[in-house]
MIKOLLO-5866 format. One record per atom (N, C-alpha, C): residue in three letters; x, y, z. Coordinates in Angstrom, 3 decimals, padded with zeros to 6 digits. Layout:
// residues N
R   code          X          Y          Z
R    ALA          X          Y          Z
...
// end
This chain:
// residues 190
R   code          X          Y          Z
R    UNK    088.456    071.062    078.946
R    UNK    089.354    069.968    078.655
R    UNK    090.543    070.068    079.612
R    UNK    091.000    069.182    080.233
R    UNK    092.498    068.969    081.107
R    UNK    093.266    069.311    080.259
R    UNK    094.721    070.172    081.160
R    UNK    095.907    070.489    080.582
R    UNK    096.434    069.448    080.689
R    UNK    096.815    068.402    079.810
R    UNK    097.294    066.921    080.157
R    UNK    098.878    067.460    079.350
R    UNK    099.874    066.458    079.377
R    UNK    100.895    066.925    079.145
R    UNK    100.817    066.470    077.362
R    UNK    100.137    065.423    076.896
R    UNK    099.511    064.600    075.750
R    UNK    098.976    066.028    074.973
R    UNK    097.802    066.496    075.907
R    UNK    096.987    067.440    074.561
R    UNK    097.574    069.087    074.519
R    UNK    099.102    069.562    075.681
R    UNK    099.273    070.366    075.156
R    UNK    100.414    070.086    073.902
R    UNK    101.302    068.763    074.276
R    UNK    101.922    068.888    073.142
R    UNK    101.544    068.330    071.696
R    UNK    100.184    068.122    071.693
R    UNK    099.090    067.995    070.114
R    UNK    098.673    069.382    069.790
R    UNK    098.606    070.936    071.164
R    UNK    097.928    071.660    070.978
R    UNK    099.280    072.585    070.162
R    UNK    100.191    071.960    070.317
R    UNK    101.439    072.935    069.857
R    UNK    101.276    072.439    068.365
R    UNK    101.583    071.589    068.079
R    UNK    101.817    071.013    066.425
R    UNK    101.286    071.500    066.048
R    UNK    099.777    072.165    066.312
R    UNK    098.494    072.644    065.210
R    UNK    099.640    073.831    064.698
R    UNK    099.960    074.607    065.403
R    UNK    101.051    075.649    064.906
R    UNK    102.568    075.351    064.001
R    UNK    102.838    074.358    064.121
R    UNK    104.116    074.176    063.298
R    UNK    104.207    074.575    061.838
R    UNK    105.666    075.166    061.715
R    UNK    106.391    075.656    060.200
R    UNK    105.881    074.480    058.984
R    UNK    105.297    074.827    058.348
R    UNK    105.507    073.383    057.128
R    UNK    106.634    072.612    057.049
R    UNK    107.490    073.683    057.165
R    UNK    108.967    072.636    056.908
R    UNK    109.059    071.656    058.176
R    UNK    108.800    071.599    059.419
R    UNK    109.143    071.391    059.903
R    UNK    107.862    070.182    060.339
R    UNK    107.030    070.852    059.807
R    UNK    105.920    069.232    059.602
R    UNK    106.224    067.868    058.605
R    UNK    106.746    068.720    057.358
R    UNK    107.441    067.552    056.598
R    UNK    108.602    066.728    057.043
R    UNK    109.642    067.492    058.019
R    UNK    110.457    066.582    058.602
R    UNK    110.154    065.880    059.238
R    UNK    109.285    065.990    060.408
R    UNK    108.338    065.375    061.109
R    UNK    107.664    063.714    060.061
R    UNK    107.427    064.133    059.551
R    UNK    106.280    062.818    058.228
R    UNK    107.580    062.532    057.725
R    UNK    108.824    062.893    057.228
R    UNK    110.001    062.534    056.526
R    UNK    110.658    061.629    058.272
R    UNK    110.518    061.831    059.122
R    UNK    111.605    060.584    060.188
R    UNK    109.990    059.738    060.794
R    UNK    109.012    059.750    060.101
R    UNK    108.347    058.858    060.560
R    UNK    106.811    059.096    061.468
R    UNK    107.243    059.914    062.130
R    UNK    105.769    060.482    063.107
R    UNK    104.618    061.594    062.651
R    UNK    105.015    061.383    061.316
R    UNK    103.777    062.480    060.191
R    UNK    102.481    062.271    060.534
R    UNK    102.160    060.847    060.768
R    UNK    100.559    060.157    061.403
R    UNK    099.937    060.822    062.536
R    UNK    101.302    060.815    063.235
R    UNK    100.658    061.220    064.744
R    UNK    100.619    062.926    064.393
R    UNK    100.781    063.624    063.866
R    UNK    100.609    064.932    063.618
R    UNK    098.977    065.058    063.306
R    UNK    098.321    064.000    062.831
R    UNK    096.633    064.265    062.819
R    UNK    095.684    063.507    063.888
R    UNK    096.159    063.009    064.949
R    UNK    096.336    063.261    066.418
R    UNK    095.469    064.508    066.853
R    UNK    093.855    064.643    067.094
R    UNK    093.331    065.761    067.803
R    UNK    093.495    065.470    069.170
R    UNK    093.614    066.765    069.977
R    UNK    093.480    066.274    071.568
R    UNK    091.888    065.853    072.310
R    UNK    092.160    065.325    073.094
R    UNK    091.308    064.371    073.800
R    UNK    090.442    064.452    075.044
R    UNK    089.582    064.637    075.680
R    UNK    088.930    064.788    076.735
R    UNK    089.194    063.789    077.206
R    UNK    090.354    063.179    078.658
R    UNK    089.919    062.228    079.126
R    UNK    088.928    061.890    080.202
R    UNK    088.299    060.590    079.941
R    UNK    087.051    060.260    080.703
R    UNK    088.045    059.188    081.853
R    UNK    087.931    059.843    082.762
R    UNK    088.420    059.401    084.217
R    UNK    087.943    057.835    084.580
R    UNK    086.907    058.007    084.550
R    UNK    086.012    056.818    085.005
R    UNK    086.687    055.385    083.994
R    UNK    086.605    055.899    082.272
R    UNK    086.534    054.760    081.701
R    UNK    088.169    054.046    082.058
R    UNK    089.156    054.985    082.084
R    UNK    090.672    054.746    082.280
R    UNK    090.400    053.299    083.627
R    UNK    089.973    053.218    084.543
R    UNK    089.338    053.161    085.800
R    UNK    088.975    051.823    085.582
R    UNK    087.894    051.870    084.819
R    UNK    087.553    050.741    084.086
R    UNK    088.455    049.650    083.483
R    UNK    089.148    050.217    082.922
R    UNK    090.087    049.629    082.075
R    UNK    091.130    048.899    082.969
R    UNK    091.577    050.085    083.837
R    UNK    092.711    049.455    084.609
R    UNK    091.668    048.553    085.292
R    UNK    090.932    048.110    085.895
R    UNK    090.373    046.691    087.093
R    UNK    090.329    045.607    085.883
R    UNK    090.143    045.449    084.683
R    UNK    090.222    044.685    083.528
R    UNK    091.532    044.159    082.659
R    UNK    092.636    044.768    083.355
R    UNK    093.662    045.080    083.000
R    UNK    094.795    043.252    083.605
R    UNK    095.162    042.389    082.929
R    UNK    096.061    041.402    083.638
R    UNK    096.880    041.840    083.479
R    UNK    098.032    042.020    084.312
R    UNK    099.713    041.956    084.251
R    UNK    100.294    040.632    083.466
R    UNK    099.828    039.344    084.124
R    UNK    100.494    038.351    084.161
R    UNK    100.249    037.932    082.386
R    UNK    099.001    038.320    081.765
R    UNK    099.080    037.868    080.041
R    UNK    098.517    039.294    079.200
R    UNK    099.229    040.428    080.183
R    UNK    099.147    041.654    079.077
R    UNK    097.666    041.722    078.742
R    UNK    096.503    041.237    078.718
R    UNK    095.490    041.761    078.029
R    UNK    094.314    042.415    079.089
R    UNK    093.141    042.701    078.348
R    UNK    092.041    043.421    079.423
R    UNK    091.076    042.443    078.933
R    UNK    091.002    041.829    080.362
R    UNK    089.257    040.563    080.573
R    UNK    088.374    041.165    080.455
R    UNK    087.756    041.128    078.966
R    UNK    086.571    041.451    079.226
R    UNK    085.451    039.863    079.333
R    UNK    083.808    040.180    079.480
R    UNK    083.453    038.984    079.968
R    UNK    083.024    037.922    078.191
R    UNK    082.834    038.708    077.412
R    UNK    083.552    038.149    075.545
R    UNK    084.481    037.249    075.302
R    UNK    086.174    037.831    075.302
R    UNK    087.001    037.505    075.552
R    UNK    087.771    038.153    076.029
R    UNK    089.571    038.292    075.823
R    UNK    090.958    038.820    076.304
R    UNK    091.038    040.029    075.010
R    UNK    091.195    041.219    075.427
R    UNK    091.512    041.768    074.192
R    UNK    093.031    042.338    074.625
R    UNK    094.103    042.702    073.585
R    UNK    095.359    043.212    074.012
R    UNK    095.799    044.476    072.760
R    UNK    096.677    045.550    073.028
R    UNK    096.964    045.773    071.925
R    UNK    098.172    045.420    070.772
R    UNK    098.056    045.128    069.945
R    UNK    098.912    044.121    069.476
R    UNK    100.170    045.628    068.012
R    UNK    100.856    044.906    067.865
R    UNK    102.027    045.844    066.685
R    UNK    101.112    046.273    065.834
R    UNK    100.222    045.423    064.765
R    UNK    099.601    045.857    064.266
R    UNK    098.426    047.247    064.572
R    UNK    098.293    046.976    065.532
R    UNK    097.299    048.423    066.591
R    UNK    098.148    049.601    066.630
R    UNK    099.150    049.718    066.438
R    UNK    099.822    050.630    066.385
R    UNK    100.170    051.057    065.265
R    UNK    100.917    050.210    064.249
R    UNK    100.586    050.565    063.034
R    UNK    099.293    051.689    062.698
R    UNK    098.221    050.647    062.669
R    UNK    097.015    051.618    062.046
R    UNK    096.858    052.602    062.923
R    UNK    096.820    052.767    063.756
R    UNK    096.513    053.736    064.775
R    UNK    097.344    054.947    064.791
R    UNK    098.640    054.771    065.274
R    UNK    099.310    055.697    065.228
R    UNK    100.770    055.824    064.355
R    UNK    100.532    055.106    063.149
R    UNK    101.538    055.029    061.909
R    UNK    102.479    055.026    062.119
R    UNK    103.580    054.373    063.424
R    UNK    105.031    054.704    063.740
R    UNK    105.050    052.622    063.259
R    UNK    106.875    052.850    062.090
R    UNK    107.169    051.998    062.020
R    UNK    107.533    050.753    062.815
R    UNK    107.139    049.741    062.375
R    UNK    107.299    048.347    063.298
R    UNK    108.584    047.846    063.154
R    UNK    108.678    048.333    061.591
R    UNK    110.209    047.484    060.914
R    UNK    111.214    047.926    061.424
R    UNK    112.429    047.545    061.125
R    UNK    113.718    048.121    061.749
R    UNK    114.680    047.967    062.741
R    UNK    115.889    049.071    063.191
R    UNK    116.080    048.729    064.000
R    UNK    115.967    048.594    065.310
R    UNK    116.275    048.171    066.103
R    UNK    115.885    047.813    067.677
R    UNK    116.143    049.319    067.862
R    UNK    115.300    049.960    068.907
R    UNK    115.706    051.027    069.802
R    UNK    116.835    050.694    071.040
R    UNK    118.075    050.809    070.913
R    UNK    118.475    051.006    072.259
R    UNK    119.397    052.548    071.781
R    UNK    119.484    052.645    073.441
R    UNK    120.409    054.120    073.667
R    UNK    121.593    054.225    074.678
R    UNK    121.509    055.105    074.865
R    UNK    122.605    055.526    076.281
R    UNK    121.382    055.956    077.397
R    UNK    121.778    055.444    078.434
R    UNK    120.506    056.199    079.246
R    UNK    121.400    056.741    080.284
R    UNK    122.758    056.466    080.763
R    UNK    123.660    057.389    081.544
R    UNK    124.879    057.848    081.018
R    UNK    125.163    058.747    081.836
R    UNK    126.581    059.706    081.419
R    UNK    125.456    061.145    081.096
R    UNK    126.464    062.286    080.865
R    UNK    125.481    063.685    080.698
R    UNK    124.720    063.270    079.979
R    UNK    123.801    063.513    079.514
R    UNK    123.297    063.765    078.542
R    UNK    122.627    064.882    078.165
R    UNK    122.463    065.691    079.126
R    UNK    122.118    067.239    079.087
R    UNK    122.797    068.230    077.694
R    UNK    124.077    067.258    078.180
R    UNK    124.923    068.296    077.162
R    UNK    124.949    067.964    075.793
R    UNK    124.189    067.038    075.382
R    UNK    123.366    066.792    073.841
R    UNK    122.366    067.883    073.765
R    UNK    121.996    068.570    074.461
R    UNK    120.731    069.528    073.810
R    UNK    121.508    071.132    073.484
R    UNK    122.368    071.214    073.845
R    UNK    123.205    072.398    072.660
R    UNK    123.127    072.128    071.382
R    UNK    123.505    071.142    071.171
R    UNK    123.994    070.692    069.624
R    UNK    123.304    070.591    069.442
R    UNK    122.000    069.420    070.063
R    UNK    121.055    068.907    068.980
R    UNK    120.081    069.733    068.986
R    UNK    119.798    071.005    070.240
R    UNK    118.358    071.446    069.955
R    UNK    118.469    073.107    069.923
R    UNK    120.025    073.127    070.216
R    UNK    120.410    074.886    070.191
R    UNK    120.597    075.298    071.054
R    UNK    120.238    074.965    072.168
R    UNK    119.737    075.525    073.433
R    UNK    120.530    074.245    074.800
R    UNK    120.971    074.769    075.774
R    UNK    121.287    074.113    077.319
R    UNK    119.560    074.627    077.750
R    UNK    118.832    073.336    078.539
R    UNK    117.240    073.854    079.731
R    UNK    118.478    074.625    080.485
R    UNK    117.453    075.466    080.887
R    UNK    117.613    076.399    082.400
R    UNK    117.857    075.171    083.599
R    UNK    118.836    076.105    084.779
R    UNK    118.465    075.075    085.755
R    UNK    116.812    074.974    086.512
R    UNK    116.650    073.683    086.975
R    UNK    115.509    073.776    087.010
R    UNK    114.337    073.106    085.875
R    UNK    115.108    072.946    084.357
R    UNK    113.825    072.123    083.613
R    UNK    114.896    071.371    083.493
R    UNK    115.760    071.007    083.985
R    UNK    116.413    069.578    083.909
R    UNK    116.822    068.518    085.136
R    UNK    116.558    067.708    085.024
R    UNK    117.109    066.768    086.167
R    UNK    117.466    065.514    085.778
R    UNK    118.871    065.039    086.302
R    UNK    119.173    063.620    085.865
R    UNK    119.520    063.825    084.318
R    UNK    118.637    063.233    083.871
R    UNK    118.958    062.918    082.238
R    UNK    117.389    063.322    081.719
R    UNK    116.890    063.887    082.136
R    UNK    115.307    064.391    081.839
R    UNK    115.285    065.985    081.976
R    UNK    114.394    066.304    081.108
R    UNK    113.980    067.656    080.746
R    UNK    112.392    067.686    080.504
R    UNK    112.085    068.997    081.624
R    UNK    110.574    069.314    081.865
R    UNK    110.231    069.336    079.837
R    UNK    108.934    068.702    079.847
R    UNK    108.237    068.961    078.857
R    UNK    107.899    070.428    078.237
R    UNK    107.197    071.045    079.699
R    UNK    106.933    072.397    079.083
R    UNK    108.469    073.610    078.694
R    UNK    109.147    073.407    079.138
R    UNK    110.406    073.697    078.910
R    UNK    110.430    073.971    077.573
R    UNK    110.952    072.403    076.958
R    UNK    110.659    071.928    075.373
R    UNK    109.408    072.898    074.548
R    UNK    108.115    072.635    075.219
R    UNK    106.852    073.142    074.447
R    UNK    106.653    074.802    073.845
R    UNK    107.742    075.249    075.482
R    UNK    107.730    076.839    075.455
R    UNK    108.768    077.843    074.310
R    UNK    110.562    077.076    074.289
R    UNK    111.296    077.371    073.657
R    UNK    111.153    076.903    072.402
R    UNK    110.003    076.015    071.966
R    UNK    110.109    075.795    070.658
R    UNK    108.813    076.146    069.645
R    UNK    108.024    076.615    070.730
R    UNK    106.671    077.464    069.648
R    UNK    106.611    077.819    068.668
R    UNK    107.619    078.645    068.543
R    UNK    107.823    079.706    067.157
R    UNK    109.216    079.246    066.912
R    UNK    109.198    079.103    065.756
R    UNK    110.426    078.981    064.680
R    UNK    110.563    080.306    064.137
R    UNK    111.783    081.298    064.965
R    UNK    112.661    082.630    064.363
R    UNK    112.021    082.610    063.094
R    UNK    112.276    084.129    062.211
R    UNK    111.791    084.311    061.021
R    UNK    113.284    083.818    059.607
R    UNK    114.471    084.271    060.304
R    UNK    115.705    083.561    059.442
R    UNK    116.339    082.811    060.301
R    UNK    116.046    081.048    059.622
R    UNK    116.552    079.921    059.937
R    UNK    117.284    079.081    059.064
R    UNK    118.360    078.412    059.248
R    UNK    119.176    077.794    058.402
R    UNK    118.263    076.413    058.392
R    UNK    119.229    075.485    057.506
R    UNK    118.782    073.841    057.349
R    UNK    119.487    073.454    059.010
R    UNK    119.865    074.136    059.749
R    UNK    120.481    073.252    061.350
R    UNK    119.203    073.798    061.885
R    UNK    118.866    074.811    062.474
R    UNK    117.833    075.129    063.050
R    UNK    116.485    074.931    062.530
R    UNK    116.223    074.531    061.552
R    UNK    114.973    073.508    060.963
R    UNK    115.202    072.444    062.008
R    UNK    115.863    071.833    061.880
R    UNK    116.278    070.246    062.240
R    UNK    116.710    070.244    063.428
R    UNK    117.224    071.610    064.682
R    UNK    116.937    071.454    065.590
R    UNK    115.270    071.365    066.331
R    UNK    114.733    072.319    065.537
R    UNK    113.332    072.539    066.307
R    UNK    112.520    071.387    065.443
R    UNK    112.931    070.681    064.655
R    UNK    112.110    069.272    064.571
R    UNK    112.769    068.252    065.573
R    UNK    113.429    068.113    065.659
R    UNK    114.301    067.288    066.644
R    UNK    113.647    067.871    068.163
R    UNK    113.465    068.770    068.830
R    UNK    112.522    068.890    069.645
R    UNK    111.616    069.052    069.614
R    UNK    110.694    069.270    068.710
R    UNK    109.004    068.836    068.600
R    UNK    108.808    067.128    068.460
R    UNK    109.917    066.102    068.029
R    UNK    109.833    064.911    068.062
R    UNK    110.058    064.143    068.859
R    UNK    110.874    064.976    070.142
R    UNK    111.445    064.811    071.352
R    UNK    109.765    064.514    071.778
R    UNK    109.041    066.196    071.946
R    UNK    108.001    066.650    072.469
R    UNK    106.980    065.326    072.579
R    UNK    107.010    064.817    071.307
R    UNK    105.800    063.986    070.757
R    UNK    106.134    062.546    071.518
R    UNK    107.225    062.229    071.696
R    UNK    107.922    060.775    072.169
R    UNK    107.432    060.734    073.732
R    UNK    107.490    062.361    074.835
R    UNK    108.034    062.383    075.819
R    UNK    106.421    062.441    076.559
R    UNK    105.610    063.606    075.575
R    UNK    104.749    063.634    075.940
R    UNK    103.238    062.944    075.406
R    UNK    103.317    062.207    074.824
R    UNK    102.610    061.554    073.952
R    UNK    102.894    059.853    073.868
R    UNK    103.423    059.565    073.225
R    UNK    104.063    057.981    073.426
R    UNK    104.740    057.435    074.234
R    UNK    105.668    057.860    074.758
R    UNK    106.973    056.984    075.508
R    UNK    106.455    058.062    077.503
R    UNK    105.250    057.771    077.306
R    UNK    104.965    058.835    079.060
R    UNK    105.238    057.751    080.020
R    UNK    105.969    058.421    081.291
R    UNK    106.432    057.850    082.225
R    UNK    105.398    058.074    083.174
R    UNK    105.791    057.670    084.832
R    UNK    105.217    058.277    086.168
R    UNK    104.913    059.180    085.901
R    UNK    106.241    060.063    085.661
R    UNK    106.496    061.414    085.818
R    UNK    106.141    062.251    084.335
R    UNK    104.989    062.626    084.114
R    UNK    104.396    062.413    082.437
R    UNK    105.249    063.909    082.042
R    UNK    104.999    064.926    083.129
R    UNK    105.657    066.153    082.669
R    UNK    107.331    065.831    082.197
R    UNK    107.868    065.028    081.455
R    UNK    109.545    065.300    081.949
R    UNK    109.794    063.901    080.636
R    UNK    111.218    064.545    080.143
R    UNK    111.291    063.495    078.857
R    UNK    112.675    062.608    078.731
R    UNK    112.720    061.456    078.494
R    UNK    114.198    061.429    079.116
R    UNK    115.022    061.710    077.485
R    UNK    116.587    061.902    078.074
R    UNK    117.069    062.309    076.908
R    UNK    117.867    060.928    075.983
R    UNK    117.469    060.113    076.442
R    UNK    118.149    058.937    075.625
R    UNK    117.244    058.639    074.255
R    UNK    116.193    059.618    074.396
R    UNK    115.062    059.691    072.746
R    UNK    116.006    060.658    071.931
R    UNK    116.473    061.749    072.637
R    UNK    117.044    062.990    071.853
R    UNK    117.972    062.420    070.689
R    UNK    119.584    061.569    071.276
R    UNK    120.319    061.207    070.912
R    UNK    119.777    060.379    069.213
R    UNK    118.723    059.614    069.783
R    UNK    117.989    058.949    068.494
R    UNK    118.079    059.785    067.242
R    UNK    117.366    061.186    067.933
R    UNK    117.299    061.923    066.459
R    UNK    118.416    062.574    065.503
R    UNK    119.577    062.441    066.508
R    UNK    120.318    062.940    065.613
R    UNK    120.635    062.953    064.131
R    UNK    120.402    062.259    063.572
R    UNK    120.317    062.326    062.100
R    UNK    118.323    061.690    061.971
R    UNK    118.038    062.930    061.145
R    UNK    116.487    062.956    061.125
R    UNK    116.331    061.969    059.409
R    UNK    117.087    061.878    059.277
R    UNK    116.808    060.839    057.953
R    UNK    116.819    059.598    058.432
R    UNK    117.440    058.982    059.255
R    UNK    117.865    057.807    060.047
R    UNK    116.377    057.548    060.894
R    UNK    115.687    058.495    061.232
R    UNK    114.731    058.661    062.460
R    UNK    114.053    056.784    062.141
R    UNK    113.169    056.887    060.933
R    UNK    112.663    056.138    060.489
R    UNK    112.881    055.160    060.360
R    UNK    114.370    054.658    059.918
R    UNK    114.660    053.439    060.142
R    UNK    114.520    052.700    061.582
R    UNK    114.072    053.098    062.184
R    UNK    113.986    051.925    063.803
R    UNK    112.858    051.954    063.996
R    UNK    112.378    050.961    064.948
R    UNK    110.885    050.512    065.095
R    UNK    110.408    051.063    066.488
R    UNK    109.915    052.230    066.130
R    UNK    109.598    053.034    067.075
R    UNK    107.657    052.101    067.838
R    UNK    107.321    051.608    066.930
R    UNK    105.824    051.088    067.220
R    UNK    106.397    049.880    068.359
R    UNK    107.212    049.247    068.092
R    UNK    107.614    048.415    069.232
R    UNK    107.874    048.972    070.984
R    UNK    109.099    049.836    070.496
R    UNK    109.308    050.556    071.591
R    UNK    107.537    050.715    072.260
R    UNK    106.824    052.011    071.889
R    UNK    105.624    052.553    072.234
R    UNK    104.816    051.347    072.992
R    UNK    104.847    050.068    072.166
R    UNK    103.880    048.910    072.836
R    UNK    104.469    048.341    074.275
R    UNK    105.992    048.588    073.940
R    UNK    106.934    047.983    075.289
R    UNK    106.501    048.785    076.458
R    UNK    106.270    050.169    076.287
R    UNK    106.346    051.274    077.678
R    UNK    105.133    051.234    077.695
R    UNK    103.935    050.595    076.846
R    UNK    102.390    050.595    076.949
R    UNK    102.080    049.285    077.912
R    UNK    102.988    048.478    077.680
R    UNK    102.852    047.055    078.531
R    UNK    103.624    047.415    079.844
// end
């Protein structure tokens, strides 16, 4: 199977704290936690893209137009539709949100701009210490949700690397849920 940046950060969750799976399902992305990783088939991607219109979003097939629509996401990958709009900050530091929110400054080197290497994230947050407070719960869910956004849903060009204007989102993990994260996902899918 490919080290894709998708199936190592599905291959990490299999390991997560309970507690920290329920926070996870408590701000919303509990669904995608039963998410197995994936063999991708090169060829069919391939396929897809020559079938693929820009100009009305869908893939011609010779049937009809098929597209994926809010509802596809829903069932599929259970992130809310309802809510509020996602916007963020996408400039000024933002580096210096990951003390607070995740415990930790990246090394130089897993950061650039306003992005932080994935595996970075994947490596410092494996194991959850044996004595942890209610902050360090909720930091290392707050970066496994990072993980799941950066490397899983919201993937760029640059698939290894996450930007930090998701981080800020989580700051309050009760709040997570209220915004319509299934929208966002369809926006960066289109």
């Amino acid at each position: 199977m490919p080290k894709t940046s998708c199936n190592l950060v599905l291959k990490n969750l299999n390991n997560l704290h309970p507690r920290v799976k329920q926070l996870i399902d408590q701000a919303g992305f509990g669904h995608i936690l039963k998410i197995q990783p994936v063999e991708i088939n090169h060829h069919l991607i391939i396929a897809l893209l020559e079938r693929w219109r820009t100009k009305t979003l869908t893939f011609h097939f010779p049937y009809r137009e098929i597209t994926m629509t809010l509802e596809d996401v829903v069932v599929q990958l259970g992130l809310p539709i309802d809510g509020e709009v996602i916007t963020s900050i996408s400039s000024g530091d933002l580096v210096a949100w990951c003390e607070p929110l995740l415990g930790y400054l990246p090394p130089t080197g897993c950061a650039s701009g306003n992005m932080i290497k994935l595996s970075w994230l994947n490596n410092e947050f494996q194991q959850l210490p044996n004595d942890v407070d209610k902050v360090a719960f909720a930091q290392h869910t707050q970066a496994h949700i990072l993980s799941l956004i950066g490397g899983l849903l919201m993937q760029n060009t640059i698939s290894s690397w996450v930007h930090l204007m998701y981080l800020l989102l989580l700051l309050d993990l009760h709040s997570v849920s209220n915004y319509s994260w299934g929208s966002i996902f369809l926006a960066c899918l289109y």
